[in-house]
N, C-alpha and C positions, 0 to 999 in steps of 0.2 A: 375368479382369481383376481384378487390385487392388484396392482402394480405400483412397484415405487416411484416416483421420475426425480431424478438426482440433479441439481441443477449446480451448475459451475460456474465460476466467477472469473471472470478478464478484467485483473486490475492495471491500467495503462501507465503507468507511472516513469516512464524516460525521458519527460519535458525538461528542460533546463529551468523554467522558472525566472525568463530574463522580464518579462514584462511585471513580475513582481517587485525586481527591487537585487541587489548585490545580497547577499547575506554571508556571514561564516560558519551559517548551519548550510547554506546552498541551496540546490535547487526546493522549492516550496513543500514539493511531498513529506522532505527531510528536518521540516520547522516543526520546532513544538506549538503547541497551542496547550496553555493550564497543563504545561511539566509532560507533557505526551507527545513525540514526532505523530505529524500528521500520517504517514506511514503504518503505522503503528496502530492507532485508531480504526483506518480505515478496516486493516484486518479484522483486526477483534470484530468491528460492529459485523461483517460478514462472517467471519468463525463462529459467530452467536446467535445468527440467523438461523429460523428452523427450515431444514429442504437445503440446504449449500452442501453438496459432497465434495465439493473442488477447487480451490481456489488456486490462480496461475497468475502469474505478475510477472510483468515485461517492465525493466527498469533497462535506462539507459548502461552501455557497457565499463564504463566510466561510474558507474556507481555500487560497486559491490562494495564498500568497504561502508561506504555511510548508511545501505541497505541492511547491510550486518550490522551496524550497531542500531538502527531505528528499532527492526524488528527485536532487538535485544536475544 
């Protein structure tokens, strides 16, 4: 018998991002880099992994709305 093993992802993302710099995009996860929030990237390259069943992200509670729009 087979077995699958499903592997999950813990993306940590609730840092403010102060040792980077002031931004109006905000904390660094939320910057684009070449028209893409960092955010955003990080997902997909783990969405696209072979073997990830799971991906869970801890973002600070103060960032739902820039999280909604990252992840588009």
């Amino acid at each position: 018998m087979t077995e699958k093993t499903e592997i999950a992802v813990v993306i940590v993302a609730a840092g403010r991002g102060e040792r980077a710099g002031q931004s109006k995009e905000g904390p660094k996860q939320y910057r684009t880099i070449g028209g893409q929030p960092v955010m955003r990237r990080t997902v997909a390259a783990f969405a696209a992994a072979p073997g990830i069943g799971r991906i869970v992200i801890a973002i600070h509670r103060d960032d739902a709305a820039l999280f909604n729009e990252a992840i588009g």
